[in-house]
C-alpha angles and dihedrals in degrees: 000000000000117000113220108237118262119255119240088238081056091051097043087046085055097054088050098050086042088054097041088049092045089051088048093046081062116160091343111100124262081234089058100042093049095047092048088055088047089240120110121257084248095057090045093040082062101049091040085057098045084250089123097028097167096049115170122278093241093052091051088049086053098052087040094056092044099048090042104243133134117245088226086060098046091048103043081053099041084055098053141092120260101248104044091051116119130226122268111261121224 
């Protein structure tokens, strides 16, 4: 199977939910975060880094619940342009 090419605006939707999930990590270690959302530090590591920009749903649920965000949140700032994104609250 042939995966369709990414869009600038999906890749550029990956690097945003990479860097909203890396603020909200904080001082906690990439190892425990990952373990608390059931998914291993190299998968996290890639999506953290905009390597897997288009992770599954589930996964993003996981690491929502374990580093305490709304998946509302996540995907209003995820859709948004960089500079009108709001700091993490929390």
């Amino acid at each position: 199977m042939v995966r369709t090419p990414l869009t600038p605006e999906e890749r550029l939707r990956g690097e945003r939910l990479g860097r909203l999930l890396r603020e909200a990590r904080g001082a906690h270690s990439m190892v425990e975060i990952a373990a608390s959302a059931g998914i291993s530090a190299e998968t996290l590591r890639k999506i953290e880094t905009g390597r897997a920009p288009t992770p599954a749903f589930f996964t993003v649920a996981a690491l929502a619940g374990a580093l305490g965000l709304s998946m509302d949140d996540l995907l209003i700032r995820c859709a948004e342009e960089p500079d009108t994104a709001f700091p993490l609250a929390g």
